[in-house]
Z-matrix of the N, CA and C atoms (Angstrom, degrees):
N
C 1 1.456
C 2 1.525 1 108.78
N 3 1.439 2 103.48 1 124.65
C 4 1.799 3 102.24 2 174.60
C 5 1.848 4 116.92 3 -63.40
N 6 1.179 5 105.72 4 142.14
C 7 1.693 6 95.93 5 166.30
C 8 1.722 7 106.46 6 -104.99
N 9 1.505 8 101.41 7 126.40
C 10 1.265 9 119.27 8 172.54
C 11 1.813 10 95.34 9 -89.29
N 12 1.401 11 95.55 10 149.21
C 13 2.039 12 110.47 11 179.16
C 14 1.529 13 91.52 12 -156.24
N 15 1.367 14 110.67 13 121.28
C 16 1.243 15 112.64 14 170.96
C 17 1.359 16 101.98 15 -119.80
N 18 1.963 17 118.51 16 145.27
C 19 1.194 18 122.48 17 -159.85
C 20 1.465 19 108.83 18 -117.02
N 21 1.493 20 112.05 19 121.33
C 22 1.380 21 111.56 20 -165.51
C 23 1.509 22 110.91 21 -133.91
N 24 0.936 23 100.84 22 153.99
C 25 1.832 24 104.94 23 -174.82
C 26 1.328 25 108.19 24 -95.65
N 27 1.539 26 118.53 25 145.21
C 28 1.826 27 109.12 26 -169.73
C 29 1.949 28 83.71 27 -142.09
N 30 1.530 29 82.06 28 126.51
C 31 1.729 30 96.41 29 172.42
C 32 1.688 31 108.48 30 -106.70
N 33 1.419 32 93.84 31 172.61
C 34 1.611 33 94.79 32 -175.02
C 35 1.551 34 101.30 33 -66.63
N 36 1.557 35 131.27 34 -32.36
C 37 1.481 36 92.01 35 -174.68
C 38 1.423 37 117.32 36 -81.82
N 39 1.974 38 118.37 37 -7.91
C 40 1.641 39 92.64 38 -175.63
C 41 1.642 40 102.16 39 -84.63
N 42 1.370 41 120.32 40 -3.42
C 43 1.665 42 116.51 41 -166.39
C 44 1.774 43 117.32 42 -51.57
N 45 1.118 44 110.26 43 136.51
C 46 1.557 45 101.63 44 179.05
C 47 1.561 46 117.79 45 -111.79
N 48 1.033 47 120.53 46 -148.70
C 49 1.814 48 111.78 47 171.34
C 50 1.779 49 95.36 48 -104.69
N 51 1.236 50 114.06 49 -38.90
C 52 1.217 51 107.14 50 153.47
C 53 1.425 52 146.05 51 -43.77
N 54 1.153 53 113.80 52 -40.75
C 55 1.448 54 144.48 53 169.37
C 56 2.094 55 102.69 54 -53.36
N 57 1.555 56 96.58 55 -59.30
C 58 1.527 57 114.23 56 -167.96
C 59 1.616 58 106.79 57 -70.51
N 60 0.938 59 128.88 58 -36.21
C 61 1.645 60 159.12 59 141.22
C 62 1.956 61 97.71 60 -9.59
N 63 1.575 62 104.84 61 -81.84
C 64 1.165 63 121.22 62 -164.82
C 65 1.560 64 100.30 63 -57.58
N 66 1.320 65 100.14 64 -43.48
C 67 1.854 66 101.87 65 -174.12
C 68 1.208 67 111.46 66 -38.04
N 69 1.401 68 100.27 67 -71.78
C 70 1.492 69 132.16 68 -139.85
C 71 1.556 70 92.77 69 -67.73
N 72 1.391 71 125.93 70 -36.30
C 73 1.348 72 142.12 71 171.35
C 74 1.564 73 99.24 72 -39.14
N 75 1.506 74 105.16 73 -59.12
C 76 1.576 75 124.57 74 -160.16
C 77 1.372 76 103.52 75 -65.16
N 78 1.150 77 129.26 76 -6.13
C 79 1.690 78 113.72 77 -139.91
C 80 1.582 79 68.51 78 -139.04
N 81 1.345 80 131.55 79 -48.68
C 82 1.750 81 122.07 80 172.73
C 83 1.028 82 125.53 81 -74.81
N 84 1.301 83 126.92 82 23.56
C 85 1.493 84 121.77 83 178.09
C 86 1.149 85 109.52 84 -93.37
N 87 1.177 86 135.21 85 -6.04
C 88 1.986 87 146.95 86 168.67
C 89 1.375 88 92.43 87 -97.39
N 90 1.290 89 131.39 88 -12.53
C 91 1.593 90 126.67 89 175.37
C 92 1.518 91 124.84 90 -164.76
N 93 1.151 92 91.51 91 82.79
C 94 1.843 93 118.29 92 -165.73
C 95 1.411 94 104.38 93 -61.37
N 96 1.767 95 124.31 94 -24.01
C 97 1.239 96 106.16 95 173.84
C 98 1.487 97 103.23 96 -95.86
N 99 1.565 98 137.09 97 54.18
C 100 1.298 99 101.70 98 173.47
C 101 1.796 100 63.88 99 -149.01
N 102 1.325 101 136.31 100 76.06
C 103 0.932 102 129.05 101 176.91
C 104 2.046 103 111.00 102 -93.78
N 105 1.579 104 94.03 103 -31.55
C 106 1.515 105 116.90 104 -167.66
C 107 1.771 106 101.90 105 -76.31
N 108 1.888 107 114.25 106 -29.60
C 109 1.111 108 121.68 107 156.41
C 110 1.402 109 127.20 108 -34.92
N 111 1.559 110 89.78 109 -67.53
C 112 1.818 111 91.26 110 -148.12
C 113 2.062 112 86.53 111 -94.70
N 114 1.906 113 114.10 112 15.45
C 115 2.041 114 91.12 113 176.48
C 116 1.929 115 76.32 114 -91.95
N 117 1.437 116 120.67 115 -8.14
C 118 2.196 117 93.09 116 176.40
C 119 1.464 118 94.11 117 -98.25
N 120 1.019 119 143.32 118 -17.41
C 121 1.189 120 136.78 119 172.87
C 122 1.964 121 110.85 120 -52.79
N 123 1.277 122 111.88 121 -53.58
C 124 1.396 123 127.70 122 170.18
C 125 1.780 124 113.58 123 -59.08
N 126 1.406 125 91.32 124 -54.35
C 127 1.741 126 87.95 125 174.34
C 128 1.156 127 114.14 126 -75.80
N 129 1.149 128 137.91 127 -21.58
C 130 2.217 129 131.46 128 153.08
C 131 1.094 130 105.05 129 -49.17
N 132 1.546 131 121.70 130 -67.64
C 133 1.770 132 132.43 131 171.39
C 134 1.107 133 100.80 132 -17.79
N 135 1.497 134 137.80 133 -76.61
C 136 1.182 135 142.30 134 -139.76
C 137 2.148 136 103.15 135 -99.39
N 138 0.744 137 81.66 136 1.70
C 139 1.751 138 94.94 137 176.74
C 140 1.543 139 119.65 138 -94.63
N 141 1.020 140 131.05 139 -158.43
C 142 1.500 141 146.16 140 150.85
C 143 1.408 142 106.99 141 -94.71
N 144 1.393 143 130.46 142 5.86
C 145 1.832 144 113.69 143 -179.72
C 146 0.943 145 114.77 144 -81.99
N 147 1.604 146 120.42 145 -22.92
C 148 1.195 147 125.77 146 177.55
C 149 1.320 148 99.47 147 -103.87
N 150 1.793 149 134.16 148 141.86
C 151 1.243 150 122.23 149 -155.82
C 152 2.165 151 95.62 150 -114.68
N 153 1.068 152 93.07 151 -176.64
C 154 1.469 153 113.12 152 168.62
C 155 1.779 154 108.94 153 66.75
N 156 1.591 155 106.50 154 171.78
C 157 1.517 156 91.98 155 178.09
C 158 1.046 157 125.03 156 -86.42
N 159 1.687 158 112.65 157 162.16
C 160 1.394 159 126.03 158 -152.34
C 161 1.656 160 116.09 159 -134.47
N 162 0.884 161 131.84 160 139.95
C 163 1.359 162 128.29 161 166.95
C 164 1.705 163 117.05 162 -141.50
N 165 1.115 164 121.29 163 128.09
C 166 1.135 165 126.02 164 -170.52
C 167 1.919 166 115.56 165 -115.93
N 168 1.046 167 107.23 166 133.73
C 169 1.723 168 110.96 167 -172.28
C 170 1.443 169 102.53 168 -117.77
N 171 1.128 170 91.50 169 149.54
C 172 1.856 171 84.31 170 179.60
C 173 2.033 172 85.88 171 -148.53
N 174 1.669 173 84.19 172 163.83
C 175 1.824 174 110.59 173 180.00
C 176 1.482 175 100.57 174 -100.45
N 177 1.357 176 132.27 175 112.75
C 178 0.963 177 123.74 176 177.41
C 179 1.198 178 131.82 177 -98.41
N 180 1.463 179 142.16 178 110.89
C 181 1.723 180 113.68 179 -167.11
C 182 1.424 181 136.38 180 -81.45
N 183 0.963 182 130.02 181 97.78
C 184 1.646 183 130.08 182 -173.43
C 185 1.646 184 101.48 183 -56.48
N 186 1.463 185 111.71 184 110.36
C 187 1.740 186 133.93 185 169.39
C 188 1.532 187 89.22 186 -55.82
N 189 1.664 188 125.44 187 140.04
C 190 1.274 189 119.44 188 135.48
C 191 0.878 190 111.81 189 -21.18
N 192 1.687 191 122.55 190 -93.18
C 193 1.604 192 116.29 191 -169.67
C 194 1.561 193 117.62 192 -71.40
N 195 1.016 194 97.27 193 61.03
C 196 1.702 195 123.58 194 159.57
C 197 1.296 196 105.28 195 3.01
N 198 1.717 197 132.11 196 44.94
C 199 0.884 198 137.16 197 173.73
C 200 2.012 199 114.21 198 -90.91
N 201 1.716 200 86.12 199 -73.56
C 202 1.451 201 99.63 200 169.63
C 203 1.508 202 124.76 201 -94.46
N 204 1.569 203 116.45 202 168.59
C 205 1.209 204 110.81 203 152.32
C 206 1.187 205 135.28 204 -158.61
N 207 1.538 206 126.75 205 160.31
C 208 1.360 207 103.51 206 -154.32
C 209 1.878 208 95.34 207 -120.21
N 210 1.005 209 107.86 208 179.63
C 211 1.531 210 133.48 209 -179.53
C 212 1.894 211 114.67 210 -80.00
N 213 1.288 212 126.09 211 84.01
C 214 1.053 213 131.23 212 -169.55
C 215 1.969 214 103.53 213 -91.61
N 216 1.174 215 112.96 214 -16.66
C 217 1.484 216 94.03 215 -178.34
C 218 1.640 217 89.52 216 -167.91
N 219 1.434 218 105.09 217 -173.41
C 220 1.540 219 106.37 218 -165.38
C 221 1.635 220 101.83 219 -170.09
N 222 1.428 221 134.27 220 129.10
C 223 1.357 222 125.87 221 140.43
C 224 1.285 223 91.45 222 -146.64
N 225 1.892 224 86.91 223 159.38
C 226 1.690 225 122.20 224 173.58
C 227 1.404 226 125.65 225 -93.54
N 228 1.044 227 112.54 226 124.05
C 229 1.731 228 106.46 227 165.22
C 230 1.707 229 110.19 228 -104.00
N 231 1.442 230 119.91 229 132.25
C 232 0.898 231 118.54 230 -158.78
C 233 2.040 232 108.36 231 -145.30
N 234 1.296 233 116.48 232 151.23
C 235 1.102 234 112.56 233 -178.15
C 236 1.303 235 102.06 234 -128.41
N 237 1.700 236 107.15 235 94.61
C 238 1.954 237 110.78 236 165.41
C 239 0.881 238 142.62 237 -56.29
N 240 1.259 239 131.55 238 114.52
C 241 1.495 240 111.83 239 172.90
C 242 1.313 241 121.86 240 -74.76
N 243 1.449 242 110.37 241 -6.04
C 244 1.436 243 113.20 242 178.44
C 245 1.332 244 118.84 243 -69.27
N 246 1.983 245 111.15 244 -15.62
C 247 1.622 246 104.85 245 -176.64
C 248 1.530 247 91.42 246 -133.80
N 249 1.413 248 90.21 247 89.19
C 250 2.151 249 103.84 248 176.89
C 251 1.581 250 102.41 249 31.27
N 252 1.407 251 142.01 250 29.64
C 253 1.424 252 148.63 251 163.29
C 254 1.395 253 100.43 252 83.73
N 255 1.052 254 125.57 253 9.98
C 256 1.599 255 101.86 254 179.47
C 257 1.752 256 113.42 255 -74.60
N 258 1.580 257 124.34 256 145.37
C 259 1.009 258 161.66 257 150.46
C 260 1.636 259 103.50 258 -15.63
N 261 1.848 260 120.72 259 113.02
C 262 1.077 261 107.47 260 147.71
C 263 1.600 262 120.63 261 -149.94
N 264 1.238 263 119.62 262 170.88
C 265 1.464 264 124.10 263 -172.95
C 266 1.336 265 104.62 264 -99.83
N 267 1.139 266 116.09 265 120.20
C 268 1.825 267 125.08 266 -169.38
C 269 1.175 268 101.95 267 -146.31
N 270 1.551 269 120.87 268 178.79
C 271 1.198 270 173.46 269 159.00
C 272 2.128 271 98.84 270 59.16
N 273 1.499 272 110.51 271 26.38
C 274 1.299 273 119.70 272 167.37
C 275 1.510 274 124.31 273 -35.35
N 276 1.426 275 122.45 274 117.16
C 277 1.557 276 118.42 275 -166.73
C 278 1.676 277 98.75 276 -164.27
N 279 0.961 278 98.01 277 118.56
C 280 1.335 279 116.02 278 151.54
C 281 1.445 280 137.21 279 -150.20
N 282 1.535 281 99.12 280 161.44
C 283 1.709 282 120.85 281 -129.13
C 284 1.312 283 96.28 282 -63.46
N 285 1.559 284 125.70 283 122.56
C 286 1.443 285 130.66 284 157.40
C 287 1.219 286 129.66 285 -1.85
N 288 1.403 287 123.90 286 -51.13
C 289 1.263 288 127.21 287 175.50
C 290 1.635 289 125.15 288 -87.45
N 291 1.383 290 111.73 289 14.02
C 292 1.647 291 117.94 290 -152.69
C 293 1.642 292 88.03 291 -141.71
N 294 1.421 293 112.59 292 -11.05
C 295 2.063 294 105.78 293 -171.79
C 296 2.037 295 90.01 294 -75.82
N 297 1.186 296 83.93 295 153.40
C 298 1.732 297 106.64 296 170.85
C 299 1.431 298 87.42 297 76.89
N 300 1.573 299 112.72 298 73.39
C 301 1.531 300 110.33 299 161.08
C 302 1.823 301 119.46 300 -152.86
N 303 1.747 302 85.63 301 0.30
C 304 1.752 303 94.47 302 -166.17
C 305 1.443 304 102.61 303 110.86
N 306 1.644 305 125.51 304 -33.11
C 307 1.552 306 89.75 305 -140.58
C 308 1.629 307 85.91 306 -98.06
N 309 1.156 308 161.38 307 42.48
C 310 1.659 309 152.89 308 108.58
C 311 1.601 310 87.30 309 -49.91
N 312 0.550 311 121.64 310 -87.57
C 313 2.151 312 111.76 311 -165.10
C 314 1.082 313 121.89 312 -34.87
N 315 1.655 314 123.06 313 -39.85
C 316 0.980 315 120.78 314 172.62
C 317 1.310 316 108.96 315 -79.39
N 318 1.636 317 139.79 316 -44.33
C 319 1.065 318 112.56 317 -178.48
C 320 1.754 319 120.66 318 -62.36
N 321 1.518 320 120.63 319 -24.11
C 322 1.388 321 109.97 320 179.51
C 323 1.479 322 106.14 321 -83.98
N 324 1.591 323 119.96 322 0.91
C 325 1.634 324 113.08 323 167.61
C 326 1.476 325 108.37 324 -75.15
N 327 1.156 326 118.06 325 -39.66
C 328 1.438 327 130.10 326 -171.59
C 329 1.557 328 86.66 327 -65.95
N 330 1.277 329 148.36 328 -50.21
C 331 1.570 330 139.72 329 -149.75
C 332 1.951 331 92.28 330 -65.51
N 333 1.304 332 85.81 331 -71.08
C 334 1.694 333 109.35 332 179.10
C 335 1.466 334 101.99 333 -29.87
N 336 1.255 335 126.64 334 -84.91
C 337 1.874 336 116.62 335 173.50
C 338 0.901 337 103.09 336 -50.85
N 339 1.585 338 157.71 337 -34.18
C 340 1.407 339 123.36 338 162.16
C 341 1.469 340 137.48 339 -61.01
N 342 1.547 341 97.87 340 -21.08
C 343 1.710 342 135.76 341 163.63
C 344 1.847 343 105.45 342 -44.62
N 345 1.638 344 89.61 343 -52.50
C 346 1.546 345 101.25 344 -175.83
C 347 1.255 346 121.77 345 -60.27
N 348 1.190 347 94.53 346 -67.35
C 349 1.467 348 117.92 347 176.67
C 350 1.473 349 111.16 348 -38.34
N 351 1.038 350 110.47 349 -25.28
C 352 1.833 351 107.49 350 -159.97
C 353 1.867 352 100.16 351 -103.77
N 354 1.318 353 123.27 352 -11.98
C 355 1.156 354 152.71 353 -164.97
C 356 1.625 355 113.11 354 52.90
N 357 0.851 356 123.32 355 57.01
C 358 1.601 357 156.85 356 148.92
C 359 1.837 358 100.32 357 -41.70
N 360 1.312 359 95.98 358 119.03
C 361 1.108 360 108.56 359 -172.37
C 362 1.702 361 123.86 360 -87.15
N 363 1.486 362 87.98 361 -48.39
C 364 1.739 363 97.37 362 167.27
C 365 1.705 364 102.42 363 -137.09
N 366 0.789 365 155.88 364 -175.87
C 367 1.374 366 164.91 365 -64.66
C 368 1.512 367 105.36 366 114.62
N 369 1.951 368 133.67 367 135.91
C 370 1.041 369 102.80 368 169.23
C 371 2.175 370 62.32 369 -145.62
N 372 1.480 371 88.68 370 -178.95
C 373 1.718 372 104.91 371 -173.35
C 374 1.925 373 101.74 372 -156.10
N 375 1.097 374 112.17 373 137.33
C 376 1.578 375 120.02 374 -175.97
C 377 1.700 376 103.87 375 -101.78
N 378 1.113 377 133.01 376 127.85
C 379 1.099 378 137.50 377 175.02
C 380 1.082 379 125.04 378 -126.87
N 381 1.751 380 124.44 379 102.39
C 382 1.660 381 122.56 380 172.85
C 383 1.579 382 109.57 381 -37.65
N 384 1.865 383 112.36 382 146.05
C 385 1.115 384 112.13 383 176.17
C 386 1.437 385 118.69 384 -66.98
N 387 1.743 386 118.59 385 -25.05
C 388 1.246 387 104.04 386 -178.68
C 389 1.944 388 108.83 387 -80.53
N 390 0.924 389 140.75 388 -1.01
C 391 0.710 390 155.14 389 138.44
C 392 1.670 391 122.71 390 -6.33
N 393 1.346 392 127.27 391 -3.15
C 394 1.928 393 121.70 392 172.72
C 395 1.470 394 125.50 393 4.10
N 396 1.490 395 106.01 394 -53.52
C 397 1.547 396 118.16 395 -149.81
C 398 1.366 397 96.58 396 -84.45
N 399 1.721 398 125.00 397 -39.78
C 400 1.080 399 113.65 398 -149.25
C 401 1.909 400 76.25 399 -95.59
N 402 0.993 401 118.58 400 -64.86
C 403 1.513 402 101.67 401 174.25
C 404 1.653 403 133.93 402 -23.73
N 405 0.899 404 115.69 403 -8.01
C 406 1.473 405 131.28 404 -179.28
C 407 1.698 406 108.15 405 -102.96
N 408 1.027 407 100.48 406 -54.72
C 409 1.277 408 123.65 407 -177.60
C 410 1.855 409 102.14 408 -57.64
N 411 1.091 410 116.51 409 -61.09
C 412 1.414 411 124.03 410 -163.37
C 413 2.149 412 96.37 411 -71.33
N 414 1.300 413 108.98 412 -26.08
C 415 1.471 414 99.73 413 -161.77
C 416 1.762 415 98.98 414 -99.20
N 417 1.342 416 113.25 415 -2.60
C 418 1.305 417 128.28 416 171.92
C 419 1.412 418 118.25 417 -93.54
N 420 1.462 419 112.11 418 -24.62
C 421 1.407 420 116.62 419 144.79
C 422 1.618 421 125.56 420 -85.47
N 423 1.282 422 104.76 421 17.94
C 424 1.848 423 92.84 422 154.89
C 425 1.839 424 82.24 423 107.43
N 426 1.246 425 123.76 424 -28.59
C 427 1.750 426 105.83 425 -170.55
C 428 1.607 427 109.71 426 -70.39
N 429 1.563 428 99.73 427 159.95
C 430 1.398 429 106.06 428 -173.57
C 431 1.706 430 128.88 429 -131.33
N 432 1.133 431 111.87 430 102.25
C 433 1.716 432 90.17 431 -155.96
C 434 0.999 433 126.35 432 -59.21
N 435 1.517 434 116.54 433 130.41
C 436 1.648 435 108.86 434 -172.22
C 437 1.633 436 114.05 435 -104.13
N 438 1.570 437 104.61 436 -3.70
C 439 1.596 438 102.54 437 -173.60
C 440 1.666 439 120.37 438 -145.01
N 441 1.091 440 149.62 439 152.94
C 442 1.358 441 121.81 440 176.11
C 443 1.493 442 102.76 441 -135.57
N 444 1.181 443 115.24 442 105.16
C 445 1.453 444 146.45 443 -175.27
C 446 1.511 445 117.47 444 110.14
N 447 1.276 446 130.38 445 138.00
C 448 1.778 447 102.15 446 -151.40
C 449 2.090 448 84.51 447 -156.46
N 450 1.697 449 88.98 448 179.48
C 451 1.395 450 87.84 449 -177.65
C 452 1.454 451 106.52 450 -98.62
N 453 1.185 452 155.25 451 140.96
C 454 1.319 453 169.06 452 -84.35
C 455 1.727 454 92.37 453 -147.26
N 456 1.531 455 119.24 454 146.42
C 457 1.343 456 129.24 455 -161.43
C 458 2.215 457 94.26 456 -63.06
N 459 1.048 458 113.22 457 -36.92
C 460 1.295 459 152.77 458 168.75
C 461 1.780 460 110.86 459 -45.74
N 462 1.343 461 108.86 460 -49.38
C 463 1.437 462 113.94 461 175.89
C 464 1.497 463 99.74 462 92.61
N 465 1.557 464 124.20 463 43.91
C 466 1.481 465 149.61 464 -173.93
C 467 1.619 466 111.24 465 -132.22
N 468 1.591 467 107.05 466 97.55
C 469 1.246 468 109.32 467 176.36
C 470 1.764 469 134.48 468 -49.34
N 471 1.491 470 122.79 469 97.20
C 472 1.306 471 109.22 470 -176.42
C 473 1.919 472 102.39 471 -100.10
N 474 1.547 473 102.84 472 167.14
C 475 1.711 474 99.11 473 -168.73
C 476 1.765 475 85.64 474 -114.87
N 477 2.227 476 109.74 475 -27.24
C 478 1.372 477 92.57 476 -169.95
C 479 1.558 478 130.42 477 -95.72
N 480 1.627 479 110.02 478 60.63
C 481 1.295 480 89.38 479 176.70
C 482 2.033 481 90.95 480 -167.23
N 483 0.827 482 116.56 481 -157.18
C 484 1.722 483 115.85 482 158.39
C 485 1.400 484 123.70 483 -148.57
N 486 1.139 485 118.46 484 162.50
C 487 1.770 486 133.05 485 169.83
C 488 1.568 487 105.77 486 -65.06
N 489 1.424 488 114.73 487 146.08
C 490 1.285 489 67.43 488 176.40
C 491 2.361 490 58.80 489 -149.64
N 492 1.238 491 118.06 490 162.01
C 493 1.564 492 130.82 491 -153.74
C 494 1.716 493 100.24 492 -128.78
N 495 1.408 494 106.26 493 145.08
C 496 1.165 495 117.90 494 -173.61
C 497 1.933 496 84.93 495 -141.80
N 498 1.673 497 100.20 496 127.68
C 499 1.525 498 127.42 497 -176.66
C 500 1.568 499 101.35 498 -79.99
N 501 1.119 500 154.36 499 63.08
C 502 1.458 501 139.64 500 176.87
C 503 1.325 502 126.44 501 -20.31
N 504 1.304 503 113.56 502 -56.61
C 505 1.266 504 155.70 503 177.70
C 506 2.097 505 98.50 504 -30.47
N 507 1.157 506 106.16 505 -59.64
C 508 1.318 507 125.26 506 175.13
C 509 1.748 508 101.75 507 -56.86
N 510 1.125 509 117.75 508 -51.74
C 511 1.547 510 108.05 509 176.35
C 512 1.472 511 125.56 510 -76.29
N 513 1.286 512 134.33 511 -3.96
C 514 1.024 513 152.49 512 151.21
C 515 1.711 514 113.67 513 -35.23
């Protein structure tokens, strides 16, 4: 059976409790006890608690019987104010059983044309060192590491992982 994933962007006004539900699912499946975490983590996301602009992509799964669907992967594009506003691609995850299929690429391709679209100048993304996949992934889409230990989307010093910058300008 083929798996269909269609990739869609969800803003705070279409988000539902349903919607926040599927996330938080998505984002706890590498950590089933912090499930109650990351459904207020999603409802701040989608609020004013968390500040500046936001865009959220999600992997969606098309059921055979094309009834329901659930949340197979997830990243944010986000503009901090915690790091002088610059632009980044974070909190990328998808579901254990669905990685090695495209759709991490496609969802950070979808960020990047939204990157475009918005005229986003550089793009930057933080990556734990244990981290391989997404490191591969991000430098195979054109990013480049520029630092190794960096300040946190948050303005929270981490030592284990790096920044690593995507030039827009070049895809133009």
């Amino acid at each position: 059976m083929d798996i269909v994933v269609d990739i869609i962007e969800i803003t705070a006004r279409q988000v539902t409790p349903p919607a926040v539900e599927a996330l938080a699912w998505c984002l706890a499946a590498s950590q089933p006890d912090r499930t109650v975490d990351h459904k207020r983590f999603w409802e701040e996301w989608f609020s004013e608690d968390i500040p500046g602009s936001k865009l959220t992509v999600a992997a969606i799964l098309r059921k055979p019987e094309n009834v329901s669907h659930s949340v197979v992967g997830v990243c944010r594009l986000w503009k901090t104010p915690y790091l002088d506003g610059r632009w980044f691609i974070e909190g990328l995850e998808v579901m254990p059983g669905m990685r090695r299929r495209g759709i991490g690429t496609r969802l950070v391709r979808r960020c990047v044309d939204a990157a475009l679209g918005l005229g986003i100048a550089k793009l930057h993304a933080h990556i734990h060192d244990s981290n391989l996949a997404s490191r591969r992934l991000f430098e195979y889409l054109g990013f480049v590491e520029t630092a190794h230990g960096y300040w946190n989307t948050y303005g929270e010093w981490r030592e284990s992982g790096s920044e690593y910058a995507l030039d827009l300008n070049t895809l133009r």
